[in-house]
N, C-alpha and C positions, 0 to 999 in steps of 0.2 A: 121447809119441805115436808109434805106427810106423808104419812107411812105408817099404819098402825101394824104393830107386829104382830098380835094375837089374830086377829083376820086373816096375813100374809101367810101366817102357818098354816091353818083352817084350806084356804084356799089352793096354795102355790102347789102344795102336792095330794088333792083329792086324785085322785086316777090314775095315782104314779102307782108301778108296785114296791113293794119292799118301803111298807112305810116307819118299818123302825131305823132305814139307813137314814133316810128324810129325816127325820127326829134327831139323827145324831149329827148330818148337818149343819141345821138351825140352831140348835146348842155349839158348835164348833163358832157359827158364822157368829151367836153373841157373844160368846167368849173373847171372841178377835175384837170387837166394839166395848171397851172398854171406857165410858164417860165420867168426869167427876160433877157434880151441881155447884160446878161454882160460877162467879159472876161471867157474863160472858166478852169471849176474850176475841181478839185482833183476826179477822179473816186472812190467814196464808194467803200469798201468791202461789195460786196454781196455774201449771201448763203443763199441756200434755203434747207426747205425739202420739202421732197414728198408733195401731199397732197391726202387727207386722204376721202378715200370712205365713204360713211356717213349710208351704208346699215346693219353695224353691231357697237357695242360699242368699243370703244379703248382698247388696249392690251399694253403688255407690250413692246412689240416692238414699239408702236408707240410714248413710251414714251422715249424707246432708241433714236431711231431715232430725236427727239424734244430736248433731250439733247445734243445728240453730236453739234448741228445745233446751239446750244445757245453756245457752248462751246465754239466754233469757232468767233461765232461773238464776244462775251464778249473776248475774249483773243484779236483781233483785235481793238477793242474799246480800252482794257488797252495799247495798241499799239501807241496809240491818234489817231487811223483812225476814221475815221465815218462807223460804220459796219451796213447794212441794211440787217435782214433777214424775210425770207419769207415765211409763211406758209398757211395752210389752207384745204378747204377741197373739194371734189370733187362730187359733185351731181350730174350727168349725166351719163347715161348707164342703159346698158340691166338689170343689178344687182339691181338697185339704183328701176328703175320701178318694178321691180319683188316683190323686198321688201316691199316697200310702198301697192304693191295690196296686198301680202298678211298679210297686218299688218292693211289693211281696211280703208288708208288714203289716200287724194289726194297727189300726188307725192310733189307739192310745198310746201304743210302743212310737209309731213312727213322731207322732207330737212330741211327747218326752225327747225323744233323741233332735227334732229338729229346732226345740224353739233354743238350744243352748247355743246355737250358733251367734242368735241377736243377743243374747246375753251378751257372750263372750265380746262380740263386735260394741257392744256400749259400755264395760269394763277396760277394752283396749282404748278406746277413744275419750277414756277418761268422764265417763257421762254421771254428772254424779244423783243416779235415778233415785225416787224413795219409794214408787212402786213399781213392781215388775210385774205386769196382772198377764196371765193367762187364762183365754176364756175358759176353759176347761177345768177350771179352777170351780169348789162347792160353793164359794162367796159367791162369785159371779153369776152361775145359775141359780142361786136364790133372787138374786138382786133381776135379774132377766125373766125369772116368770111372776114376782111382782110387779114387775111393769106393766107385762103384759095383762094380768089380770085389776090391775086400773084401768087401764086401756079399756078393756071389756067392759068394767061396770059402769064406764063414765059413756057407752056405747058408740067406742071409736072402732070397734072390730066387729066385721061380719064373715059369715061364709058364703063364696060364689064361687062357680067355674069360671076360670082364668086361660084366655090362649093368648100367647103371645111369642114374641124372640126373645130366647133367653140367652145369657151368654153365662158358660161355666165360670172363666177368667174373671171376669167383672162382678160375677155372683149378683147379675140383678136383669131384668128382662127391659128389654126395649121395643118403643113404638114403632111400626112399622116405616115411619118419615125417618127415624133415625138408622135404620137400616140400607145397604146397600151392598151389590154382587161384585168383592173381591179376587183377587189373583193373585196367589203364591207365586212370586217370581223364579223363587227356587228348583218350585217342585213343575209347575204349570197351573195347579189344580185352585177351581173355581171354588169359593165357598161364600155363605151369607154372612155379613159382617159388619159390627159395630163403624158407623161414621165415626165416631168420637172417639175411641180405642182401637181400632182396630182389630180387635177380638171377637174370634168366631162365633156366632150365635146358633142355637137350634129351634124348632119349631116348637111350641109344648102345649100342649093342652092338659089342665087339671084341675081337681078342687081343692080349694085354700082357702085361707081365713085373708081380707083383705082390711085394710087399715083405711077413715076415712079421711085421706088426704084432700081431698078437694074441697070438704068443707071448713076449712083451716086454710086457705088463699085468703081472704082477706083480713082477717090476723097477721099470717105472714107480711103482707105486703107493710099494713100498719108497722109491724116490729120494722123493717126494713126503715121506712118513711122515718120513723123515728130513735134511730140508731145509723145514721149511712155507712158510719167505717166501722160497722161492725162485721164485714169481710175485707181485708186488705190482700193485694190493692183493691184500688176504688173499678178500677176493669172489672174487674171478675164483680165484685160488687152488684156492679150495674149489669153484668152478664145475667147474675141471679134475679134481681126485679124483672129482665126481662122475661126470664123463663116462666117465672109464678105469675107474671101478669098476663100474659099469655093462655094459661088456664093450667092447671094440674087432675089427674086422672089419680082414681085411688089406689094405693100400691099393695100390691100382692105383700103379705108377713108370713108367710107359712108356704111350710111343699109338703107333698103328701110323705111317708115315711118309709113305704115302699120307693121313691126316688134319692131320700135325702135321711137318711140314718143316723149319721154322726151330726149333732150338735141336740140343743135343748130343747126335748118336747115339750110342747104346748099342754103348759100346767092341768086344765083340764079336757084335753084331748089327744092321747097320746099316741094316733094315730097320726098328726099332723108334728110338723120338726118347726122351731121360730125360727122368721127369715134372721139371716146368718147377717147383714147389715143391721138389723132393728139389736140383736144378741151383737155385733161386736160393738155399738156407740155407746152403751150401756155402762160399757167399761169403766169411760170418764165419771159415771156415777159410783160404779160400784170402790173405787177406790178410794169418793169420798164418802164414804159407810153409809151411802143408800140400803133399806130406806131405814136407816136405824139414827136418823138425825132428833137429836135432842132437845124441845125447845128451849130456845136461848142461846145455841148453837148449834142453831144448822149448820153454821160455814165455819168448827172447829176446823173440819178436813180438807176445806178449801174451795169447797162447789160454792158460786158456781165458777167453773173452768176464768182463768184470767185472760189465757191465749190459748185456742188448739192450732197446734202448727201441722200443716196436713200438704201434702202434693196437689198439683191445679187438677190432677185426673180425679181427687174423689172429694171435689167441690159441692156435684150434689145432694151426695149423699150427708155432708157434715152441715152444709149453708140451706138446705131446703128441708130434709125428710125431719137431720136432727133437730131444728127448731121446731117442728110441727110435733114432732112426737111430745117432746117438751112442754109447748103450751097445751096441747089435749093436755095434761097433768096440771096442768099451772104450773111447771116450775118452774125455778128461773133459767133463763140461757146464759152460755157462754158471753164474754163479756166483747170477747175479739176473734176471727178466725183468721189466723194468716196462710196464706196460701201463697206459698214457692214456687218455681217451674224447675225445667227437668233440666239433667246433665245430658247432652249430647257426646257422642265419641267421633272424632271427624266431621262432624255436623251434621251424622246422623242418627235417628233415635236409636238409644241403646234395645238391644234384643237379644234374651238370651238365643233364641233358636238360631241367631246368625254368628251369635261370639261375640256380637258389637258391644261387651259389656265390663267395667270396669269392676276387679275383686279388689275391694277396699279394705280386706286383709292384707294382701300383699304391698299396699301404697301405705298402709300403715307401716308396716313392716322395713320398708324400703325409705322413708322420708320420717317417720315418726310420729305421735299423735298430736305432738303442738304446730306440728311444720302444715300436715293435712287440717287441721282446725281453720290455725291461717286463714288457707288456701280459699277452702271451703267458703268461709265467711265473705272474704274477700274478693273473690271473681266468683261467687253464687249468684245465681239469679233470681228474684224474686214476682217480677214484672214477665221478663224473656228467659228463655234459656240460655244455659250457658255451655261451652265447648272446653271438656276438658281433656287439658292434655300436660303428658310428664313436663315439656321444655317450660311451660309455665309456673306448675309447682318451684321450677329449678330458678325461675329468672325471680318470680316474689320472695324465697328464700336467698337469693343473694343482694334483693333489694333489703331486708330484714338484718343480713350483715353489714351491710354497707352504709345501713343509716344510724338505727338504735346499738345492732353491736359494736360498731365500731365508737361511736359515742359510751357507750359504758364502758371498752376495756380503756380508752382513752380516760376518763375521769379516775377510775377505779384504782388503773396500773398507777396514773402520772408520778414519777418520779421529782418530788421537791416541794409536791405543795400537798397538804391537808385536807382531805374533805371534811374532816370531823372541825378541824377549825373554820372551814369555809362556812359549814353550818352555823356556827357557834358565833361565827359574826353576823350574821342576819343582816348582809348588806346585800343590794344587786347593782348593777352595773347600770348607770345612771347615762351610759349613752344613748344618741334616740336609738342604736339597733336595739340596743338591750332593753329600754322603757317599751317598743312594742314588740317586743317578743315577750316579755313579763305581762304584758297586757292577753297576750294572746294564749299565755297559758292558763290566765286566772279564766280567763273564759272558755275553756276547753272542756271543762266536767259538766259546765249547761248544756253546753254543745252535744256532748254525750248524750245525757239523760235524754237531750230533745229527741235524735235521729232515734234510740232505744225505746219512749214512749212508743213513738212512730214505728216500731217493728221493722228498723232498719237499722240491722245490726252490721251492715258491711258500710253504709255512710257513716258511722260509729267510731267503726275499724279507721276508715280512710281521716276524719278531721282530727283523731293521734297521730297519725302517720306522717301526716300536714304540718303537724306542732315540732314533732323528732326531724322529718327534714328539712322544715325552717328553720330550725335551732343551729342545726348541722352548718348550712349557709352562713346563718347569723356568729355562729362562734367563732370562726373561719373570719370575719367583717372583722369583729371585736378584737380577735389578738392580734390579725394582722394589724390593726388602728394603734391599739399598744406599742406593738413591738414599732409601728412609725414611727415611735417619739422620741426613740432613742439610739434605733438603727437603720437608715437606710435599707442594707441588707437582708435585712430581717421580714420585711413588710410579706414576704408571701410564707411564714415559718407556721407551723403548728400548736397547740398548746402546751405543750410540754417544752416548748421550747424557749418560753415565758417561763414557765415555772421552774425551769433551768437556774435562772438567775436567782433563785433559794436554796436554801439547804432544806432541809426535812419538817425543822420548823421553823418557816418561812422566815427565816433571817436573810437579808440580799447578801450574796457571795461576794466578794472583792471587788471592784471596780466598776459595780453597777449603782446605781443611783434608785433612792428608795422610795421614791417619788411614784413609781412605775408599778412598783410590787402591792399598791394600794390596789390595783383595779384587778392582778389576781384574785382575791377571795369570792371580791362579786363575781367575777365570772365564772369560778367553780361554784360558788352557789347555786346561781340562777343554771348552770347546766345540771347539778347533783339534784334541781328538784325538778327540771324536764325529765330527768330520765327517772324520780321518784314518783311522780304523778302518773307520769303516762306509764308505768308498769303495772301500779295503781289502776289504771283504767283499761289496761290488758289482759287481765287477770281474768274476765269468760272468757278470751278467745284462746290464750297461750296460759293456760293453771301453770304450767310444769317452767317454763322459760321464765314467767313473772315472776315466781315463788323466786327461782335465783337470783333475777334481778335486784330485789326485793333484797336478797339475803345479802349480794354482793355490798350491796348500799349501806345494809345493816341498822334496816327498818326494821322494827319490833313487829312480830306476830301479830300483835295486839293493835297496829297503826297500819293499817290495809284495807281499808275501806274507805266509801265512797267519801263519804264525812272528812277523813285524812287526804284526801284528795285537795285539796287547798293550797295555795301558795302560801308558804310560810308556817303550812298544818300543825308541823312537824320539826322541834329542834331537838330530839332525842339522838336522830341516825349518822352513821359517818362512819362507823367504825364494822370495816368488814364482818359479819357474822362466818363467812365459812372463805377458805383458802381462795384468793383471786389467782392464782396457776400465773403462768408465763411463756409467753408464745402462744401458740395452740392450742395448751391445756389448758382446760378451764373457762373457756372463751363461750357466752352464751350460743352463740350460733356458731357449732363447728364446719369445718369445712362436709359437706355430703360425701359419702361415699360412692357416689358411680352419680354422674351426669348424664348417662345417658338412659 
């Protein structure tokens, strides 16, 4: 990537005032870029999300979106990559000032205090972030008026009066085809308003600096042609070829500063603010130490992006404007854009002005951060929307006790047989249930990786889920088949009820026949490594559940990863690491506290 620094300085703040805070800065922002010259090393997995306007409180969606993003990177890490992801929040724009005045705060005070909430919401959620960029941050508007001033010199920017529909909420103006005369059901009242968001628009007329987007259409379309799933899904995809093939109009990057005060002026213009979309995509560079890339390692910090995970509503913006700004540079593009759809509440759009909206505080609070992870994951939508509601959280979580927990307090507890020696024999159960259930776990980590290339982390979810409650069936087949051969009576008994007929170390107790207790160890085996694999491959969606699982089993720290994921990976585990409780206590999935 390039980026000369000595020009950047020169440039970025000719016409700023107070050019010795500029200077302290630029010294601040190299001190942070820290590089050594040595040979060049392994590109990180990066993925970023969005980040997050700071003018209203976090939703549910935005804890979607924060999940999928950790999913990715934790599934990469257990990969043994180094996974760098990226989030944070966005404090600049028309919206961000609006808020602040009428919340009676100075705009800096009100950011400060507003962006700790997303903090704190990807802290609770367990998100294990390694940047938390807010624009407002000196790295960032360094990194934001070197852009722009490439931009300039490579003459992708001009100045013209600009009239159009602008909308405050969307932070970006729209075509008059894209417009249409709205009705507040609420109130009655008529107003102009976004087809696409439904967000109010105003009329504006002004001068700004315009970016030349149009002439960058047939590049785009090329990159597209030759990249197809470089938006997922393949819909929206094809949504975008349609739109840039269609033609594109050049987009306004600048408001006058009498309109738009709070955010970064236009390095040598400082009558003009940079648009607040072109200052927040920037981000995803500025956190890979744009433009201070070193050659031989450009991509020490991970650019270019591996995944941006972003909502279907600001596809535009990331699938059109961000690769056009990009190639004006020549740099490289993100590698994959996935794009999610929204949570509905009753099945219909959430809004805050109606209440229709879910605080993903309190469902934290209330269910826990591995139970909403889940959840998330698992009934999210990525193609459609999805309807979220408590009874469902409540029915997937007793589906989670009823398949995997109840499978591990069953192995874990069993009274009479050994999992450390079931391990330690390294046999499996040689009946055909048992041969393709062993078949069907050795193939469960491809399975994985595949839906997870593919940015489907809930088909992921579901083909474990497939593995634990086939096993559940299959182990149920297998002891009942044992316990045939010796008891009529017995044919519909449990496993523990096989393993009855041992003592502790599996010696047969009196008047049982030894014959029988052979096909014990395979069958604690082959269960002690479904429930050690697939916690193994749990471990993005549920950290906090797996880790127990994990510990119950008495799998080493050091044997949790993807790699360890194998049938037969592992003959180290058997011997509890932390207290397996009795009854109630201790039980991976405890009973919820209020169902309704």
């Amino acid at each position: 990537m390039r980026g000369c620094v000595p020009n950047a300085t020169f440039y970025v703040f000719r016409g700023i005032e107070k050019p010795s805070r500029c200077c302290t800065i630029v010294n601040r922002a190299l001190l942070r870029r820290k590089y050594s010259t040595s040979s060049p090393i392994e590109k990180p997995y990066y993925v970023t999300s969005p980040i997050f306007y700071v003018n209203a409180a976090p939703h549910i969606g935005h804890l979607y979106t924060l999940v999928l993003t950790d999913v990715f990177k934790r599934f990469h890490a257990l990969k043994g990559k180094q996974a760098i992801l990226c989030t944070g929040t966005d404090e600049h724009g028309m919206k961000i000032q609006q808020a602040a005045h009428k919340a009676g705060q100075d705009v800096r005070a009100f950011c400060d205090e507003n962006h700790k909430s997303f903090d704190v919401l990807a802290k609770r959620a367990d998100i294990q972030y390694d940047h938390f960029i807010r624009t407002s941050e000196p790295d960032h508007r360094f990194a934001v008026q070197h852009f722009w001033l490439m931009l300039k010199e490579r003459g992708y920017i001009y100045m013209a009066k600009h009239e159009g529909w602008y909308s405050v909420s969307d932070e970006t103006f729209y075509p008059p085809s894209s417009i249409h005369l709205a009705l507040d059901p609420s109130t009655g009242r008529k107003f102009m308003a976004s087809r696409e968001t439904g967000k109010e628009v105003e009329w504006t007329s002004e001068v700004n600096y315009h970016f030349r987007l149009s002439s960058l259409r047939d590049r785009l379309l090329e990159f597209y042609a030759d990249n197809p799933e470089f938006v997922q899904p393949v819909t929206r995809m094809q949504d975008v070829v349609q739109q840039v093939t269609a033609g594109l109009s050049d987009l306004s990057v600048s408001r006058p500063v009498e309109r738009l005060s709070w955010g970064i002026p236009v390095p040598d213009d400082p009558s003009q603010t940079i648009y607040v979309w072109l200052d927040a995509l920037i981000n995803y560079l500025t956190k890979a130490n744009y433009p201070f890339q070193t050659p031989g390692r450009e991509h020490a910090a991970g650019w270019p992006a591996d995944v941006h995970v972003i909502g279907k509503d600001i596809v535009r913006f990331h699938c059109i404007y961000w690769p056009a700004f990009l190639l004006a540079l020549d740099l490289p593009l993100p590698k994959q854009i996935m794009t999610h759809a929204h949570w509905t509440l009753s099945h219909e759009k959430m809004s805050k002005s109606t209440g229709n909206v879910v605080n993903p505080f309190f469902a934290l609070d209330r269910f826990g951060s591995d139970t909403m992870r889940y959840y998330l994951i698992r009934d999210g939508g990525v193609k459609d929307d999805s309807d979220y509601d408590n009874v469902h959280i409540i029915l997937r979580y007793k589906s989670l006790q009823g398949a995997l927990g109840n499978l591990v307090t069953r192995v874990v507890r069993g009274k009479g047989w050994n999992v450390r020696r079931a391990v330690e024999s390294g046999r499996f159960d040689q009946s055909v249930a048992g041969r393709e259930h062993l078949e069907n776990l050795q193939n469960l980590p491809s399975t994985v990786d595949h839906w997870m290339a593919q940015l489907h982390p809930g088909e992921a979810l579901k083909s474990v889920l497939e593995v634990v409650n086939q096993y559940l069936v299959t182990e149920k087949f297998l002891m009942a088949n044992c316990l045939n051969q010796t008891n009529q009576y017995m044919q519909h008994s449990s496993p523990w009820t096989l393993a009855s007929r041992t003592d502790e170390h599996g010696r047969p107790r009196p008047n049982y026949q030894s014959p029988d207790l052979k096909k014990l160890d395979p069958i604690i085996y082959l269960c002690a490594e479904s429930i050690r694999i697939c916690a193994i491959l749990l471990q993005p969606v549920m950290p906090g559940r797996m880790k127990h699982v994990l510990d119950l089993m008495g799998v080493d720290e050091g044997r949790r990863t993807l790699r360890d994921a194998v049938v037969g990976g592992d003959r180290g585990y058997g011997v509890p690491m932390v207290e397996v409780g009795e009854g109630r206590r201790g039980v991976v999935f405890p009973q919820l506290t209020s169902e309704f």
